[in-house]
C-alpha positions as CSV (number, residue, x, y, z in Angstrom):
1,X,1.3,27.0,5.7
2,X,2.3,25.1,9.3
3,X,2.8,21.3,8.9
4,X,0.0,19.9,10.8
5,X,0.4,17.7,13.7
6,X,-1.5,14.6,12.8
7,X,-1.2,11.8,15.4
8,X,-2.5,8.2,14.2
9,X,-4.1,6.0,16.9
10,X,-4.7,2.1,16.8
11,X,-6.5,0.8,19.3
12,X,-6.2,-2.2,19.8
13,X,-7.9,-4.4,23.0
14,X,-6.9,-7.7,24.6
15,X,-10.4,-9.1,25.0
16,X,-11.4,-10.0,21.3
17,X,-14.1,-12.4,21.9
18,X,-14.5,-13.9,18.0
19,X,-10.9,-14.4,17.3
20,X,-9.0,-14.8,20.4
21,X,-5.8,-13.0,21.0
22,X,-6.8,-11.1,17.2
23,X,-4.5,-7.9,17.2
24,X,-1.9,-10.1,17.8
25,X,-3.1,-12.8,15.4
26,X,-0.1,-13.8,12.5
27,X,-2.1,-12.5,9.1
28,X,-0.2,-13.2,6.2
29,X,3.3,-13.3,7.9
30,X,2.7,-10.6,10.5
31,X,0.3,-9.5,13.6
32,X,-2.9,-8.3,12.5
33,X,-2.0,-5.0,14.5
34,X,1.3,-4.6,12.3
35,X,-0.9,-4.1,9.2
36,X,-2.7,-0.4,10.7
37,X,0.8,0.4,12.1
38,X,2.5,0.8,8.9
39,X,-0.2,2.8,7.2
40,X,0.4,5.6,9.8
41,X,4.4,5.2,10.0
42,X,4.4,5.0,6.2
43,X,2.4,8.1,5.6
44,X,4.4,11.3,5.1
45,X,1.5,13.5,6.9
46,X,1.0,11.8,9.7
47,X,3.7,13.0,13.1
48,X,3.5,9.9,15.6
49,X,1.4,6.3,15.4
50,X,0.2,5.3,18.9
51,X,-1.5,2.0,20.1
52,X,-3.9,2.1,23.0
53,X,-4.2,-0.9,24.3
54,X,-5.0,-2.7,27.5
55,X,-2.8,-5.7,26.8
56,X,0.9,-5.5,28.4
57,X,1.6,-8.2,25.5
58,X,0.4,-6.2,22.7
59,X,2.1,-3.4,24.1
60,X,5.4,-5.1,23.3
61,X,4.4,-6.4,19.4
62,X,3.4,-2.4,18.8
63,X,6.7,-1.3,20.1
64,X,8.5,-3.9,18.1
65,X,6.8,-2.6,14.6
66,X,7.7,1.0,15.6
67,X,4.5,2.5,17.2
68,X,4.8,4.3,20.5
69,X,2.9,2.7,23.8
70,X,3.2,5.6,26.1
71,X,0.3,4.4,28.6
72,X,-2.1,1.3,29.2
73,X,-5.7,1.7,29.0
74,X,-7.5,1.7,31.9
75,X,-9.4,-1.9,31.9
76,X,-13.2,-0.3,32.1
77,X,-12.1,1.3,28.8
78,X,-11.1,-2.3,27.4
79,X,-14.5,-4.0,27.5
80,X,-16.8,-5.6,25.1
81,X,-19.0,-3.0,24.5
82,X,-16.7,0.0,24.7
83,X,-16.9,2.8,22.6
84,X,-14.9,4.0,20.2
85,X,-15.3,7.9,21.8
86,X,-13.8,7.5,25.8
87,X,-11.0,5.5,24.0
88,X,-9.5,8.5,22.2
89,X,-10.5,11.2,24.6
90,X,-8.4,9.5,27.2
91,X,-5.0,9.2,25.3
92,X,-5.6,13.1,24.5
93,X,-6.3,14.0,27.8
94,X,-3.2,11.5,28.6
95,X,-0.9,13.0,26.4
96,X,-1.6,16.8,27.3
97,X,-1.4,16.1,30.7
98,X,2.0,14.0,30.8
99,X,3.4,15.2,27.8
100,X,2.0,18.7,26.7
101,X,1.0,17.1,22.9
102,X,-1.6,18.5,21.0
103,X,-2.3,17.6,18.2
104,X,-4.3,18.8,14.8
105,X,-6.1,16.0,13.6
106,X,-6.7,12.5,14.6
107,X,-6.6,9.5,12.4
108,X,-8.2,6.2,13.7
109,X,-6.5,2.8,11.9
110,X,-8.1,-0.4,13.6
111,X,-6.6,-3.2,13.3
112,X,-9.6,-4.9,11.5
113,X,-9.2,-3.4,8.4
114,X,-5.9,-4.4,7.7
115,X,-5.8,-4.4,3.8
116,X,-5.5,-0.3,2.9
117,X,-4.2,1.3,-0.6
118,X,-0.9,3.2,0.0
119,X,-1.9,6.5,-0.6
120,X,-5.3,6.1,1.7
121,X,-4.0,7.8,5.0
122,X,-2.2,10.8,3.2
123,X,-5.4,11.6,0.7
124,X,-7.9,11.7,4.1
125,X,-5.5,14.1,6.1
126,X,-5.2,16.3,3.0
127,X,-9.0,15.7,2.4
128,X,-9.7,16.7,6.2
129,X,-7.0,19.7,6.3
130,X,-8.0,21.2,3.3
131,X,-11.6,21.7,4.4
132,X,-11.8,23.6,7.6
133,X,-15.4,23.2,7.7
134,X,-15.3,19.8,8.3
135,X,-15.2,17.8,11.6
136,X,-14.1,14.6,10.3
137,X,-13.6,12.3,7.0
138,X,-14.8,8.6,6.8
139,X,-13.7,5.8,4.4
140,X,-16.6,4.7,2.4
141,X,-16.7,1.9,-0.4
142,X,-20.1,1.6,-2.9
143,X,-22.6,-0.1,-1.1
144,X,-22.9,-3.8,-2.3
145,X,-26.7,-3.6,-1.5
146,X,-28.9,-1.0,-2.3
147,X,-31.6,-0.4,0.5
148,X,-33.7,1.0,-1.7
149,X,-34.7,-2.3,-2.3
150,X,-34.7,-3.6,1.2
151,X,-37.6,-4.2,3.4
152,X,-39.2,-4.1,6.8
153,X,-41.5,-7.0,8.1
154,X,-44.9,-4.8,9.6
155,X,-46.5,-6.3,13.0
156,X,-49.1,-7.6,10.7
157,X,-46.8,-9.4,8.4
158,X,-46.6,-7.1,5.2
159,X,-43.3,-6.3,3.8
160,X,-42.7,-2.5,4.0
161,X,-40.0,-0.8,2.2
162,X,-37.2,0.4,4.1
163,X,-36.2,3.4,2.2
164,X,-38.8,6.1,-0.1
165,X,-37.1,8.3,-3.2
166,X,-38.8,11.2,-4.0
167,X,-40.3,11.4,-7.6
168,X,-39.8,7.6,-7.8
169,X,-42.9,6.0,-6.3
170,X,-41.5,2.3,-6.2
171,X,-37.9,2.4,-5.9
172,X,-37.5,-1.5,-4.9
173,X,-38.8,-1.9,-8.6
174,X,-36.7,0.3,-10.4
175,X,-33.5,-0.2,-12.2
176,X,-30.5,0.3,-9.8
177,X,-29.2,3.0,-12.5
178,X,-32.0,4.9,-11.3
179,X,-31.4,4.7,-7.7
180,X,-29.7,7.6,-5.6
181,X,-26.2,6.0,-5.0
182,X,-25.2,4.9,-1.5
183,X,-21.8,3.7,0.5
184,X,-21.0,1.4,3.1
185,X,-18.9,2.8,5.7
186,X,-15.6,0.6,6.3
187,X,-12.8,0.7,9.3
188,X,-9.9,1.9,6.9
189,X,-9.9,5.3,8.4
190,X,-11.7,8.1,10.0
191,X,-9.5,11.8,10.6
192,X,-10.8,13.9,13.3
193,X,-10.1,17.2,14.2
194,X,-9.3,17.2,18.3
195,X,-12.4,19.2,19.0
196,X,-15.1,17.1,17.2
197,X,-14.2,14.8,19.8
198,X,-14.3,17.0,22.9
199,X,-16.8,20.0,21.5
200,X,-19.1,17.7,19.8
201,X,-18.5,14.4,22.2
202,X,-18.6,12.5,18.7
203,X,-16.0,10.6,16.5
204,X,-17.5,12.1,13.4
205,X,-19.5,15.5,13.9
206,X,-21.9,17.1,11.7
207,X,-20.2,17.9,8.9
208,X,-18.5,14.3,7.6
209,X,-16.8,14.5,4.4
210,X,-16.0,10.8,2.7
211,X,-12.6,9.6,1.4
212,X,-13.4,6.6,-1.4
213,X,-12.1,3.6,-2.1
214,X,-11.7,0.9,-4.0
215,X,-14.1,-2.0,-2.7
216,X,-11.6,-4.7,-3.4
217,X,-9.5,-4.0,-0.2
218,X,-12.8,-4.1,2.4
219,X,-12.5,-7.2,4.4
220,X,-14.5,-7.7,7.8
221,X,-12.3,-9.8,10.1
222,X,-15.6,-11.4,12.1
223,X,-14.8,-15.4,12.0
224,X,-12.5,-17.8,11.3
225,X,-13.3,-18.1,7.8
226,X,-13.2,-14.2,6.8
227,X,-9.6,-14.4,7.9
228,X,-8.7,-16.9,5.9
229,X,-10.7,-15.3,2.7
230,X,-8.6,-11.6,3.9
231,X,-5.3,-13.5,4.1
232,X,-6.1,-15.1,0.6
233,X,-6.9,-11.5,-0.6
234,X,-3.7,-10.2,1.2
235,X,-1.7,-12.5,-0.5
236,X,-2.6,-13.0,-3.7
237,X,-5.0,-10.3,-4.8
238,X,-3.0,-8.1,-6.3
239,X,-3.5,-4.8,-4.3
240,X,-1.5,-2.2,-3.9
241,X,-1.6,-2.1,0.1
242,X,0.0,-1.3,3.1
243,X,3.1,-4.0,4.2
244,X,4.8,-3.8,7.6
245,X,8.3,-3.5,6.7
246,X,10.5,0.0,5.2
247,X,8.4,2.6,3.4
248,X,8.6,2.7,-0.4
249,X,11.2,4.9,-1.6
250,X,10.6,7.6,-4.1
251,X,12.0,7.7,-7.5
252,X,15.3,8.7,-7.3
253,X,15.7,12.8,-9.1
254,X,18.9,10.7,-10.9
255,X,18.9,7.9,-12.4
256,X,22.4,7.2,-13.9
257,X,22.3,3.2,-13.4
258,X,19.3,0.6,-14.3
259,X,19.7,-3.2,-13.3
260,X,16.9,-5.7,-15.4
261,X,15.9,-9.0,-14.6
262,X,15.9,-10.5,-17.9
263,X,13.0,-13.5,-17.6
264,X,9.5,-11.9,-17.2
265,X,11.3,-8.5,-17.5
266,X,12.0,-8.6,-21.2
267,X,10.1,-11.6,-21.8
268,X,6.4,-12.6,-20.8
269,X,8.2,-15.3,-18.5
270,X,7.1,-18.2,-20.6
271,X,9.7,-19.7,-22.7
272,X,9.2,-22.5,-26.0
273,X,11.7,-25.3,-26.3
274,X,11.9,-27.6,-29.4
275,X,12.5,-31.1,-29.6
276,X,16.6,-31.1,-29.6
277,X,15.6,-28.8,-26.3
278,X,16.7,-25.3,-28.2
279,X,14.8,-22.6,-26.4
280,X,13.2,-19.5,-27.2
281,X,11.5,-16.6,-26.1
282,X,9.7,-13.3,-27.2
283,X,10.9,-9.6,-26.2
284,X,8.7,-6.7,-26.8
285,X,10.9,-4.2,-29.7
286,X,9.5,-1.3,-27.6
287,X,11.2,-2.5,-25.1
288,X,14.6,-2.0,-27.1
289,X,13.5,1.0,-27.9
290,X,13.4,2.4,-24.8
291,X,17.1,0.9,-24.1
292,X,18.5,2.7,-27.3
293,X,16.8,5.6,-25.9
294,X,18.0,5.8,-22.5
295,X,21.7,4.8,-24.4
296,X,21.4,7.8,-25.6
297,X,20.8,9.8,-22.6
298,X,24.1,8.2,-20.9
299,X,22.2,6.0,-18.7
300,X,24.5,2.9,-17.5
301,X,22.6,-0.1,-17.4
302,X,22.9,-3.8,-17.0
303,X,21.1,-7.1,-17.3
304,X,21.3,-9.9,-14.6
305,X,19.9,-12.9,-14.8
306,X,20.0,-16.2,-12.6
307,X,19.2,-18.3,-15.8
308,X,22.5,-19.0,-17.9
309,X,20.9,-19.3,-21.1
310,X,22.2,-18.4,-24.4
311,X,19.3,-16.6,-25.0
312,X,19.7,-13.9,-22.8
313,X,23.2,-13.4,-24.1
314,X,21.8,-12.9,-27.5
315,X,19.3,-10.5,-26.5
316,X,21.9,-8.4,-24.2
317,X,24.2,-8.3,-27.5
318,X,21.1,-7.4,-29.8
319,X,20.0,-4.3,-27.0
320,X,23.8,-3.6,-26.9
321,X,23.4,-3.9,-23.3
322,X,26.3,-6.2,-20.4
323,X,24.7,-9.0,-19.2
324,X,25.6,-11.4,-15.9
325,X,23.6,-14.6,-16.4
326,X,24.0,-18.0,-14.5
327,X,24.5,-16.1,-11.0
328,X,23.5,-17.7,-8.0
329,X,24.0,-14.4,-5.7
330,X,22.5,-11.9,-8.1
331,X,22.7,-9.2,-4.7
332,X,26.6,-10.0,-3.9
333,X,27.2,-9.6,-7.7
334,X,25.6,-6.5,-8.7
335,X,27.6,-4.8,-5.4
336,X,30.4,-5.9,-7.2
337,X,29.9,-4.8,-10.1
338,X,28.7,-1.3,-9.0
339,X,32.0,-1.0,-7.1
340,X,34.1,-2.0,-10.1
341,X,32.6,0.7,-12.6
342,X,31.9,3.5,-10.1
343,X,28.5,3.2,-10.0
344,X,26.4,5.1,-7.6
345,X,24.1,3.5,-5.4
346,X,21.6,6.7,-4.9
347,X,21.4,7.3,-8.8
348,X,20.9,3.3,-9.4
349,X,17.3,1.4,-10.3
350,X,16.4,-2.0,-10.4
351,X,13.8,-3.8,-12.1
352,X,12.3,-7.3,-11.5
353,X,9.9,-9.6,-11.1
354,X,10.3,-13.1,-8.6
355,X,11.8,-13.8,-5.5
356,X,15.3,-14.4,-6.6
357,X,15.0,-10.5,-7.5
358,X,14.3,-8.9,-3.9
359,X,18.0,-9.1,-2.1
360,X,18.9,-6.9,-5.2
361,X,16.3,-4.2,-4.1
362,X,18.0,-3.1,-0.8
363,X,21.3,-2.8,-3.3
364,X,20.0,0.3,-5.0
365,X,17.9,3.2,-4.6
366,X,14.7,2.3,-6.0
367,X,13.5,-0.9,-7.1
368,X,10.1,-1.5,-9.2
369,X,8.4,-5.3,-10.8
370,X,6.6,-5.6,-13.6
371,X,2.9,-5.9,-13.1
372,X,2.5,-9.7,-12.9
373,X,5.3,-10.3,-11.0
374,X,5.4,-12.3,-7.7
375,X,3.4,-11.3,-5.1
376,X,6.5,-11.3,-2.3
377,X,8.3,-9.5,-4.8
378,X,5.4,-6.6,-5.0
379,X,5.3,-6.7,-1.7
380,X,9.0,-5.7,-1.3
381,X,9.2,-3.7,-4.5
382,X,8.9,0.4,-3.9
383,X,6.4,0.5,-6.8
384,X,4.5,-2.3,-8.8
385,X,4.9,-1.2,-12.7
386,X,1.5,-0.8,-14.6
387,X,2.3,-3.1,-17.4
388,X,3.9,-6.8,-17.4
389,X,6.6,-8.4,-18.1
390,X,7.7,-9.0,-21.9
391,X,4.3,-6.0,-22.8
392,X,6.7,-2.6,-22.7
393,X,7.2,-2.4,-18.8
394,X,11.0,-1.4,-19.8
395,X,9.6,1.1,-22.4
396,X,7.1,3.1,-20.5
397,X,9.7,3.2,-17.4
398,X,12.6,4.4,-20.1
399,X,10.0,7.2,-21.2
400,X,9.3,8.1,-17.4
401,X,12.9,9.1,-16.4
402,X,13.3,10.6,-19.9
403,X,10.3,12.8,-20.0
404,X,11.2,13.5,-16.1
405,X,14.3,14.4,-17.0
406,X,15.5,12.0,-14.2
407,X,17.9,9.8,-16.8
408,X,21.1,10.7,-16.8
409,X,24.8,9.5,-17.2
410,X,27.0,7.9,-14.3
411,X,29.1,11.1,-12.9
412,X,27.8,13.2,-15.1
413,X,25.3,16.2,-15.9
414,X,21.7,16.6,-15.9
415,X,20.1,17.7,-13.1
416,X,17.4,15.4,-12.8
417,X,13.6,16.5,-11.1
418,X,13.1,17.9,-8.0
């Protein structure tokens, strides 16, 4: 089967009248626009992410995060009321007349919905390219309100109900278990097939198909005050979203060298100190099972820790494992390291879980935190770990790579998944 040409448009308008200068707006350490410009650059189906704008200024932010800006919008396309509709016709019609591009399907990422899971763009081109009797997919969430139990005012002041369901004569009164389910149409994403827009003269068609997901990442961007609840979300609500910045890596096929943080890796990150100040901590013995395990596969590993602690000595010499603890540059000395023992960059993993972890990450292949860790650090890692720190995060990535057959020794065999 042909790969699809799938070209992702933001568009993106100078005028906002709600939150001046919006697209452009920092949110959470970037320009709102940033957010929808990485979902299409990160997505492995779609071919080129384009910004239509009118705005000479947002033309230069899209360029700097890595969209193209091939044209302007004309300014009676840039106004207030504007549709959605002339906007895309005109940068098809603008790039096969200047450039002879075509493409399959369209993908519409506004700017407004800048919170997206990962995986949403590349699940709604599948969805829409996988149905050939569809015009167009639509992100939906699960309604928050029911209308079945909303209500129109009559001229002569009754209350009416909006909404009838047949074979249930009073549906405002029924339990919501017993109502048809209904979903609220978000600005995540809408893919459209070129000629739903220029057949049809519509951004969805007739035959709409939805893409789902998880209500926790809508957001409307309408006031001051949703911003700063989005940002809050952005921030700390522990999503896995869309971040302007490198793709996430995949999972190296080899993994012949692992690097662990040792607090809040091994350890729930808390640690109990006595009265003569002797400390403690607790470590999860699945934890060093999966160690002994991928021992015995050949795997090379290490544990590096900013915290000198005699501790985390004793637990490196318990797992069998060679620690570097008390290091300021934890990024400088794992490059070392790797140099002095041969080790591989492509075939190396890290694991962590704060801040002090994340110069490490650009180091090796591949780097992962444990579930709770720091939110910059999720936002850096290449994959968030489904369990925490110190609860068999180290264990159930140990039986990944072995059950993957990804785990095996520095320089040596194994071939590893494909």
């Amino acid at each position: 089967m042909a790969t699809l040409e799938v070209l992702a448009l933001v568009p993106a308008r100078g005028g906002s009248k709600s939150i001046p200068r919006k697209n452009i707006k920092p949110f959470a350490g970037h320009p709102l626009l940033a957010y929808s410009i990485a979902a299409g650059l990160q997505a492995r189906s779609v071919s080129r992410v384009i910004v239509s704008t009118d705005d000479p200024e947002i033309a230069a932010v899209a360029r700097e995060y890595g969209a193209e800006v091939p044209f302007l919008r004309p300014d009676h396309l840039a106004q207030d009321h504007t549709p959605d509709l002339p906007v895309f016709l005109h940068a098809l019609d603008w790039l096969a007349q200047h450039e002879g591009y075509r493409p399959d399907l369209v993908v519409q990422l506004r700017p407004t919905s800048p919170i997206r899971p990962r995986d949403l763009v590349d699940r709604a081109v599948a969805l829409l390219a996988g149905h050939p009797e569809a015009d167009s997919v639509r992100g939906v969430v699960p309604a928050g309100q029911n209308p079945h139990k909303m209500w129109k005012v009559a001229d002569d002041g009754r209350l009416v109900p909006l909404l009838t369901v047949p074979g249930i004569p009073e549906p405002y009164n029924a339990p919501r278990q017993k109502l048809p389910p209904v979903y609220w149409q978000t600005g995540h994403i809408d893919v459209m097939r070129p000629r739903t827009l220029r057949e049809l003269g519509s951004m969805t068609g007739r035959v709409i198909l939805p893409v789902f997901i998880d209500p926790r990442y809508t957001v409307d961007l309408d006031t001051p005050r949703d911003w700063e609840r989005a940002e809050y979300l952005a921030l700390y609500g522990d999503l896995d979203m869309v971040w302007p910045g490198r793709a996430p890596r995949p999972l190296p096929a080899r993994v012949s060298f692992i690097v662990f943080d040792f607090d809040g890796v091994f350890t729930d990150n808390r640690v109990w100190v006595d009265q003569t100040g002797r400390e403690a901590v607790a470590a999860h013995r699945g934890d060093g099972m999966g160690v002994a395990l991928l021992k015995r596969a050949g795997v090379a590993m290490l544990i590096l820790s900013t915290e000198e602690n005699p501790v985390v000595a004793a637990r490196a010499r318990k797992l069998g494992l060679p620690v570097l603890h008390g290091v300021e540059d934890k990024a400088a000395a794992l490059r070392a390291y790797m140099a002095e023992h041969g080790l591989r960059a492509e075939e190396s993993i890290y694991i962590g879980n704060d801040i002090n972890d994340i110069p490490c990450f650009e180091v090796v292949a591949w780097a992962a935190v444990v579930a709770d860790a720091h939110p910059e650090a999720k936002r850096a890692a290449d994959a968030v770990l489904p369990q925490p720190g110190g609860h068999g995060a180290v264990r159930a990535l140990a039986d990944r790579l072995l059950r993957e057959g990804r785990a095996v020794p520095p320089g040596g065999g194994g071939h590893g998944a494909t």
